[in-house]
C-alpha positions in Angstrom: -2.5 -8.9 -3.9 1.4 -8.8 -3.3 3.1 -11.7 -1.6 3.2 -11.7 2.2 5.8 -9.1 3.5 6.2 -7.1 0.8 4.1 -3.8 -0.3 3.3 -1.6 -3.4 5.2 1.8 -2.0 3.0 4.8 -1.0 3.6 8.3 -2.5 5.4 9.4 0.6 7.4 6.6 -0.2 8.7 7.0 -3.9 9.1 11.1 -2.3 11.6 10.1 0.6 13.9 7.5 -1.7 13.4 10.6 -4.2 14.8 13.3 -2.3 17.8 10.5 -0.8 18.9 11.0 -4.2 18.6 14.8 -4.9 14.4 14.9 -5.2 12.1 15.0 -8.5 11.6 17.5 -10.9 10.1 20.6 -9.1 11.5 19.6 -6.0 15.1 19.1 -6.7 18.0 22.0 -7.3 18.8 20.0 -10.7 15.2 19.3 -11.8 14.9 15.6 -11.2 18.3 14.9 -12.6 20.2 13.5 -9.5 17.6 11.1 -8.9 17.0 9.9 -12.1 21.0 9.5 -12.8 21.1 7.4 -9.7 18.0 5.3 -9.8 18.4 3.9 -13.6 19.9 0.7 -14.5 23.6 1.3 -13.7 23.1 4.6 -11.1 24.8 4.3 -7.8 21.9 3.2 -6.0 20.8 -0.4 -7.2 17.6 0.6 -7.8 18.3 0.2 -11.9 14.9 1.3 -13.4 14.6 -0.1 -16.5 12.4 2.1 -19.5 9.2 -0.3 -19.7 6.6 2.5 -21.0 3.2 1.4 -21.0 0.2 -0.4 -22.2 -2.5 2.3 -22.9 -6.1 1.3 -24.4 -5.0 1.8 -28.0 -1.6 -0.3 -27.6 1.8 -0.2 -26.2 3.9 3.5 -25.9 7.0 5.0 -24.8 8.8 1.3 -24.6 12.7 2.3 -24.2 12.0 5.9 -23.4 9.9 6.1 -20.2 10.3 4.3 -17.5 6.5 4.7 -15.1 5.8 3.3 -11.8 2.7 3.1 -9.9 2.0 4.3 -6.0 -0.1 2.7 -3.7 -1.6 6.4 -2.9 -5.1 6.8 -5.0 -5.9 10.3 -6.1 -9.5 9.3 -6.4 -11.3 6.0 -7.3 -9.9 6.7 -10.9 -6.7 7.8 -11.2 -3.1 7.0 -8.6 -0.1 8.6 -8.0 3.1 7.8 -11.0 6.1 8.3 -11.0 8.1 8.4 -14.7 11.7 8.4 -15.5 12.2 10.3 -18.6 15.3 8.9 -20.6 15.4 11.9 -23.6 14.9 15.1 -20.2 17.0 12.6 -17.8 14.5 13.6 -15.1 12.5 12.1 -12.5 9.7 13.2 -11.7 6.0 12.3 -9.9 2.3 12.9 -10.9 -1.0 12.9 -9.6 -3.2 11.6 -12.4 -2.3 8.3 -13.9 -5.5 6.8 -14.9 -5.5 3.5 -13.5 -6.6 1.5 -16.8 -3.1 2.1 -17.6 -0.4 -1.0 -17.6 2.7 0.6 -16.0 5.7 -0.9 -13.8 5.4 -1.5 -10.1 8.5 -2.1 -7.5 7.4 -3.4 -4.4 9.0 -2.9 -1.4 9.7 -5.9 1.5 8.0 -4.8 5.0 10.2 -4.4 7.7 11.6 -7.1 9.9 9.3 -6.3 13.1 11.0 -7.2 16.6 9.3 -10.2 18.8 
């Protein structure tokens, strides 16, 4: 459970600040390039994703070359929607099928201020 106020970001989500920033590989004219440029640590949008890899059952990968991110949207009761910013492609891009055994990155977003 996330702390009160804030959320794990939906699919939709991690597509719309995506495509702010010139859209994921396969949906972008540069092929996830744009985004990824602006989303790492030092890109113009203060995001700064840093290159955590992940914890699979037989140990620790992709450390310093991958930087994965979970979304709240389940594909089925085993696997969630990823997204993964390759360093070596400089691309961004999003997939349907990250088994949810797997230790990646989360960003959470803070809920919006509602009027009373």
């Amino acid at each position: 459970m996330l702390g009160e106020g804030w959320h794990l970001p939906t699919n939709e989500e991690w597509q719309q600040m995506a495509k702010h920033y010139g859209g994921v590989r396969g949906d972008s004219d540069n092929g996830g390039k744009a985004a990824f440029h602006a989303l790492i640590k030092g890109g113009n949008s203060g995001f700064d994703v840093l290159f955590g890899g992940a914890r699979f059952p037989d140990g620790y990968s992709s450390r310093e070359a991958h930087g994965f991110f979970w979304s709240a949207t389940e594909t089925d009761t085993a696997t969630a929607w990823f997204y993964n910013f390759g360093k070596n492609g400089k691309i961004m891009n999003g997939h349907e099928d990250g088994e949810k055994g797997t230790a990646i990155s989360v960003r959470c977003i803070r809920d919006t201020l509602k009027e009373q």
